[in-house]
C-alpha positions, -999 to 999 in steps of 0.1 A, spaced: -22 -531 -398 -32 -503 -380 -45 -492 -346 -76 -471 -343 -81 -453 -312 -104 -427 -304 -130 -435 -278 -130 -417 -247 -141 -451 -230 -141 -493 -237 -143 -502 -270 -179 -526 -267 -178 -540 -299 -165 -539 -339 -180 -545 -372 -163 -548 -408 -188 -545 -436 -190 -570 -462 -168 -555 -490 -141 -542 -457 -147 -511 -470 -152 -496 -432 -150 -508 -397 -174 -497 -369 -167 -498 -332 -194 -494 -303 -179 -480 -265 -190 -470 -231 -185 -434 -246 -220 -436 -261 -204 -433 -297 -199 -451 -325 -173 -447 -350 -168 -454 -387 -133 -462 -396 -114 -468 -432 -99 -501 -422 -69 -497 -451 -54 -460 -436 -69 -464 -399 -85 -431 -400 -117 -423 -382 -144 -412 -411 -171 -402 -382 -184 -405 -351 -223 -408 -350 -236 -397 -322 -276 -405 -307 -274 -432 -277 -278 -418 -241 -259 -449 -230 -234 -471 -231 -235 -484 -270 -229 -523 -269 -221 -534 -304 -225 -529 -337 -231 -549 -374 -235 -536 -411 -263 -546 -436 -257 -571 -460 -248 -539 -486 -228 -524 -461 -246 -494 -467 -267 -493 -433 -251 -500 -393 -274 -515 -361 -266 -504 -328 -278 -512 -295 -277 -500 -267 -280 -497 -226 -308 -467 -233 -329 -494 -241 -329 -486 -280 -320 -497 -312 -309 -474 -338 -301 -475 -373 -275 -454 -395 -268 -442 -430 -225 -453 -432 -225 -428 -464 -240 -398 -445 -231 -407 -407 -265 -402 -396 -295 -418 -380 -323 -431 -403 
């Protein structure tokens, strides 16, 4: 087990992808962070809302993360490159 922290703010919401090769967490911090569930170690923080981010789930493949959030958007991301799509 192992304890993530990192937000500035609330933790909103958390995602494991399909094969729990990463977890995601939304927060009031307007991030969202990718996490290695198996060392606790943050892999990136993607950056893009203007508002609190709300929550978070991966594709089916795990390869793609949906956010949404109180700017009124959602937004998709690459997990591999840690960027918006």
């Amino acid at each position: 087990e192992h304890t993530m922290s990192g937000h500035q703010l609330a933790v909103t919401g958390v995602a494991i992808s399909p094969a729990n090769i990463h977890c995601a967490s939304s927060s009031w911090d307007k991030t969202i962070k990718i996490w290695n569930p198996a060392t606790g170690v943050c892999e990136a923080t993607l950056h893009g809302h203007s508002d609190w981010v709300h929550a978070v789930k991966f594709s089916r493949d795990g390869s793609r993360l949906a956010s949404c959030s109180s700017d009124q958007t959602v937004r998709t991301w690459s997990v591999a490159h840690g960027e918006a799509l």
